[in-house]
N, C-alpha and C positions, 0 to 999 in steps of 0.2 A: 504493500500500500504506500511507502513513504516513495518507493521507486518514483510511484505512477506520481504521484506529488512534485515531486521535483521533477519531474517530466513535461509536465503540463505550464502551458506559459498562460498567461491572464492577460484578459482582453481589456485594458484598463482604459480608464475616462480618455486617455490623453487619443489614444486609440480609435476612440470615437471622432475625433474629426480629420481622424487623417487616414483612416483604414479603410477600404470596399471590401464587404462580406459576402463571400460566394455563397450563394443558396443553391442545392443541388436539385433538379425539377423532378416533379413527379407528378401535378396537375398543372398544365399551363396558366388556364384562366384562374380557379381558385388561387393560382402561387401568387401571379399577378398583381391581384387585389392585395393579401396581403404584404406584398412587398411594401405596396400603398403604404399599410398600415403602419410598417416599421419603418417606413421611410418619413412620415410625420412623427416621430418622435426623433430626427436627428440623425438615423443611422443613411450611412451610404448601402446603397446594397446593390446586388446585382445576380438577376436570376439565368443559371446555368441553362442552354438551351443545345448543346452538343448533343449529337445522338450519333448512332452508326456503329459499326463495326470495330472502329478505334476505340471506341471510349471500354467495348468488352476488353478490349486488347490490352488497353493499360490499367484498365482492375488487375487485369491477370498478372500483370508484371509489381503489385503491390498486395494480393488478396490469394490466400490457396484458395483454389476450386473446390475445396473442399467446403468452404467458409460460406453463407447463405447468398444467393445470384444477388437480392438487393443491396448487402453490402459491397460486394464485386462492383455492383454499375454505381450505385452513387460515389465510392471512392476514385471508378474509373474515370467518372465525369470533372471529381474535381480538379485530378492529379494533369488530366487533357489539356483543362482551360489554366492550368499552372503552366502549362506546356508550349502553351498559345503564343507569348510574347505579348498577352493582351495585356498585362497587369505589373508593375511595379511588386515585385516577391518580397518588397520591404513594407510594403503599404496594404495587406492581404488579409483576410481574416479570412478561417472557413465557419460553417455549423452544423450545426445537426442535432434532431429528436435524442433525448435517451428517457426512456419509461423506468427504467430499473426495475422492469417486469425480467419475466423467465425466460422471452424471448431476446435472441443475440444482436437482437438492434441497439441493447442497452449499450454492448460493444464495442459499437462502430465508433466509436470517438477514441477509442484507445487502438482500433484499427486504420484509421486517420493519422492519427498523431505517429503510428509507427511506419506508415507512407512518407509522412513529410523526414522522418527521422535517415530511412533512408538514403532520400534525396541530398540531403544535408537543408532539408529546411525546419528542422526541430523549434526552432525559433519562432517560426508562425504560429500564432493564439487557433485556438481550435475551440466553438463556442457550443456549450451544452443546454441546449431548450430542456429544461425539464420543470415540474411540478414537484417532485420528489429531494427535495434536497441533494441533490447528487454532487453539481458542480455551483460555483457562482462567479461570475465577473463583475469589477466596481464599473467598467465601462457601458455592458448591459444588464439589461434586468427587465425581469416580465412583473408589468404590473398590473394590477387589475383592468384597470381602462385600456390597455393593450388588448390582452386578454379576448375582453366583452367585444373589442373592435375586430381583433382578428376572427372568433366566431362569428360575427355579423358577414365578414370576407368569406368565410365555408359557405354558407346558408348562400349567400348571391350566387357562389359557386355552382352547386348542386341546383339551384334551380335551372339555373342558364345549362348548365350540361343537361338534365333533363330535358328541357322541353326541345332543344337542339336537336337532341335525338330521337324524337318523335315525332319533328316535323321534317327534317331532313332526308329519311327516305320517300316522300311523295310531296314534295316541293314541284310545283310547275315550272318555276323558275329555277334552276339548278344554282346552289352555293348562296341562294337568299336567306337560310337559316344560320349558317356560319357566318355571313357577312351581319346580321343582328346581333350575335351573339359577341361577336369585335366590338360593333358598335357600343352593346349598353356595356361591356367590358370599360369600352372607352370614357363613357357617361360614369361608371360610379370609380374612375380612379381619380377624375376631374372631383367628383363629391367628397368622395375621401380626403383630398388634397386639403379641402376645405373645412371637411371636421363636420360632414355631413353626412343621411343615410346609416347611420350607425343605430342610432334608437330602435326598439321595437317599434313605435307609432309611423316613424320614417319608413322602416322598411317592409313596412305590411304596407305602405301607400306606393314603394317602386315593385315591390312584387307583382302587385296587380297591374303598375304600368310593364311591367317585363312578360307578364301570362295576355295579357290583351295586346299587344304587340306580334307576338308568336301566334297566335289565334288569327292576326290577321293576315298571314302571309299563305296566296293563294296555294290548298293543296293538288292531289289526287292520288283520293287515298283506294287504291290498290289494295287487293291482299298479298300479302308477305311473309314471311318467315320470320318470327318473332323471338329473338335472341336476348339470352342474360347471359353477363358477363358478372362471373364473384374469382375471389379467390385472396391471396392474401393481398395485402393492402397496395404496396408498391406495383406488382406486376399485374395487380388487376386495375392501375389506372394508369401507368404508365408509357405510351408509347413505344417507349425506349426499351424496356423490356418484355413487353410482349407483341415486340414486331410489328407495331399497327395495328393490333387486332379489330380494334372498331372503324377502322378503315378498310380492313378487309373484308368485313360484316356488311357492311353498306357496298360493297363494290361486289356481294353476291348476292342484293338484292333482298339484304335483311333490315329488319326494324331493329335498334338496339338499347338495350335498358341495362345499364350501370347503377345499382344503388349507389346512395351519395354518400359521400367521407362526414356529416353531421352524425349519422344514424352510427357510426364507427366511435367519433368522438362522445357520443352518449353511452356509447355501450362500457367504454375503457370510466367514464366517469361511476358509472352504476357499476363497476366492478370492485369500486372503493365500497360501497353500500355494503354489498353483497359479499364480499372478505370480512365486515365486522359481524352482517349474520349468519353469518357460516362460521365464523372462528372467534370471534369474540373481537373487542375492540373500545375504543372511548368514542361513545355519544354527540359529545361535543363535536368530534370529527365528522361523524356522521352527520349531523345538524349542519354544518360547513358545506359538503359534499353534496347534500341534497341540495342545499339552495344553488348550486352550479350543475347541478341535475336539471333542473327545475328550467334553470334560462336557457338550456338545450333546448329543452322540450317547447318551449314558447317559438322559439325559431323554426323547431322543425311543423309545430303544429299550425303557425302563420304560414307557411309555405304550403301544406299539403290544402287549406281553405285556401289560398288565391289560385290553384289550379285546380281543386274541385267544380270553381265557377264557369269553367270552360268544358262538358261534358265528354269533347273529344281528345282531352288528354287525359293520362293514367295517374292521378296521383299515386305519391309512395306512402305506403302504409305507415301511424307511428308504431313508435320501438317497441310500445308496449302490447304490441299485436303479433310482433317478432318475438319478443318475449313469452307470451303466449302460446303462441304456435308451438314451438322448439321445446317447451316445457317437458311433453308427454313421452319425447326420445333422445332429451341428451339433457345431464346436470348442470345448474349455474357456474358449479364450479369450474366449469370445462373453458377457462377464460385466457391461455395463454394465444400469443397470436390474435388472430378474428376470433378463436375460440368458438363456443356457439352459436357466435352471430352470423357466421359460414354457411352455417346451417343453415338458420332459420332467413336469411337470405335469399336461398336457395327454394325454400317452402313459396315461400313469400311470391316470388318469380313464379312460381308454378302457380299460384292461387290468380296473379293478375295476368296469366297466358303468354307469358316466357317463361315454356314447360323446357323449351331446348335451349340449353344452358351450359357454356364455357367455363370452366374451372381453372381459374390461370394457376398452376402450383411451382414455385421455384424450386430446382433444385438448393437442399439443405434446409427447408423448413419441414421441420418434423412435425408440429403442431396444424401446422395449414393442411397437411397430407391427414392426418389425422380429423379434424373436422370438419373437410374437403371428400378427399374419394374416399375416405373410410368410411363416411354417413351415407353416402350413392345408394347402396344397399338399401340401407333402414329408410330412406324415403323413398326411393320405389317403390316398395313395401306399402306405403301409406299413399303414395300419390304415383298409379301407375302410368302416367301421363307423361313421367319425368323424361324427358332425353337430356343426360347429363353426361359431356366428355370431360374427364380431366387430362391439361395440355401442361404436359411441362417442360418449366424454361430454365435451361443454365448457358454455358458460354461452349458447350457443346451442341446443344440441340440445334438442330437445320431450321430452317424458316419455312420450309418445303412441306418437311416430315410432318409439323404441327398445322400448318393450314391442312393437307391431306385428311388428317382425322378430323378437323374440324368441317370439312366437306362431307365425309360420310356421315359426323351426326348430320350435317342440314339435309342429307338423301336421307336419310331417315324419315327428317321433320315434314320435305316434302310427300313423302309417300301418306303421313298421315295425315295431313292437311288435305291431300286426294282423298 
């Protein structure tokens, strides 16, 4: 422990105005916003947008394969854009999530700091997002009005990726829903700028203007093949690692439904809950927990009533119907990873008729394989409707091999839609 101590460099005040902090991507739009976010408290930032080939390449030359795929690409991304010539290596900061949960993401910051060690850039602050006491820098800090504003940046998120993806396979006009989707991106970073849009009251009045906008862009709506995409968190939104999957989805003439990263952030909050009544614990935390429970659930509840009002989109169900569902065949305590959000995910899609369903699972996530294709069984079982592939992805698997399977499940889905 004193190793990693003296290891680790602190991203201090002075830091702050003179460092750019690489953020490594993994939703564009959602990162977007909140870059916004962190960018009105002072920080420089700058979001990672490399993809390809290279970036597996240079995970590989700092990460064993043996190590989980999303920490291989987000390392490979940053170690690239270190590579670039784009950046001042004196003037640099990196970051990154740590849960100091059971899964190896907690990791990746001591797998980071032993890349830059390598290179001989030991020197470079290495910044840890967490809720958990893990790490702290006098330079940054997560405070509550961060916090509340960067949740506010999910919730825009998920809706806008929603309804994109539901109007976007029978658009008349081809590239009209992506080109909205730029646009109100564009509309709430100018808001944000401004320290606007953040409020509940605010953003139940742009929701409505974001679902009545998408509503008006002319369709033809076809029948289609009606695809869900779960799996563990990185590679079931990331481009980057899973090849383009929902480009590939729409380029075979499917409909595609991604649950959103809110219903993920609720789960990981309720799993605090759920640890002190499972194992015991202090009250008072719980009473804390809950009320950040709570302004979850207001977000996500304001979202699914502004797109209720439009009867030809699908809202997403809330957490606590996921919750429900999943109850009768997997434990709460089954929470490392998506844990049983995986699951009931997967129910969920099946209930709103995205019965054929993509399982993105990385190589070295044992957890996600486990509440992923190890439940396939037990909910077939229950909903024989299911057509579920799980496709997985490391720095070996072809781009070929995994579209392939993922064609045979859609002969499938077409043959029962016949």
């Amino acid at each position: 422990m004193a190793k990693a101590n003296i290891e680790r460099v602190e991203f201090t005040k002075e830091m702050k105005e003179t460092h750019t902090i690489l953020v490594p991507n993994m939703l564009p739009t959602h990162f977007a916003l909140i870059m916004k976010v962190i960018e009105s408290y002072g920080y420089k930032v700058d979001l990672l947008r490399s993809s390809g080939r290279e970036v597996v390449d240079e995970g590989l030359k700092y990460v064993h394969n043996d190590t989980c795929y999303p920490a291989l690409l987000t390392i490979g991304q940053m170690m690239n854009a270190l590579h670039s010539g784009n950046y001042d290596l004196d003037k640099v900061a990196l970051i990154m999530t740590q849960t100091g949960g059971g899964c190896r993401a907690s990791n990746y910051i001591h797998l980071i700091r032993k890349a830059l060690k390598k290179d001989g850039l030991e020197k470079m602050p290495v910044i840890s997002i967490n809720l958990s006491g893990l790490e702290s820098n006098s330079g940054f800090k997560l405070t509550l009005p961060m916090v509340r504003k960067a949740i506010a940046a999910l919730a825009y998120g998920d809706l806008l990726m929603l309804l994109k993806n539901q109007v976007k396979p029978y658009e008349v006009n081809s590239g009209e829903a992506e080109k909205l989707m730029e646009s109100w991106t564009e509309k709430l970073v100018k808001l944000f700028s401004e320290g606007k849009a953040f409020s509940q009251k605010e953003s139940k009045k742009y929701y409505a203007e974001i679902v009545k906008d998408f509503a008006a862009i002319k369709i033809n709506k076809t029948e289609k093949v009606k695809v869900g995409i779960v799996g563990e968190i990185y590679v079931k939104y990331s481009a980057l690692a899973n090849n383009d999957l929902e480009e590939f989805l729409f380029e075979q003439n499917c409909e595609v439904m991604v649950p959103g990263i809110l219903g993920f952030m609720i789960f990981k909050t309720d799993n605090r809950i759920e640890d002190i009544n499972l194992y015991g614990g202090s009250s008072a935390k719980k009473a804390v927990v809950k009320l950040l429970f709570d302004f979850f659930c207001k977000f996500e509840n304001n979202i699914i009533d502004a797109v209720k009002e439009y009867p030809q989109f699908t809202a997403p169900s809330p957490y606590a119907h996921l919750k429900k569902i999943v109850g009768p065949i997997i434990g709460y305590g089954c929470k490392m990873g998506e844990g049983w959000l995986l699951t009931a995910e997967m129910m969920e899609l099946i209930e709103q008729g995205y019965g054929n369903i993509v399982c993105a699972q990385p190589f070295g996530c044992l957890p996600n394989h486990i509440v992923g294709k190890g439940m396939i069984r037990k909910i077939k079982e229950i909903m024989p409707e299911a057509n579920i592939v799980p496709i997985d992805y490391d720095p070996s698997a072809t781009k070929v091999n995994q579209e392939n399977r993922i064609k045979l499940m859609l002969a499938v889905a077409r043959e029962n839609m016949a």
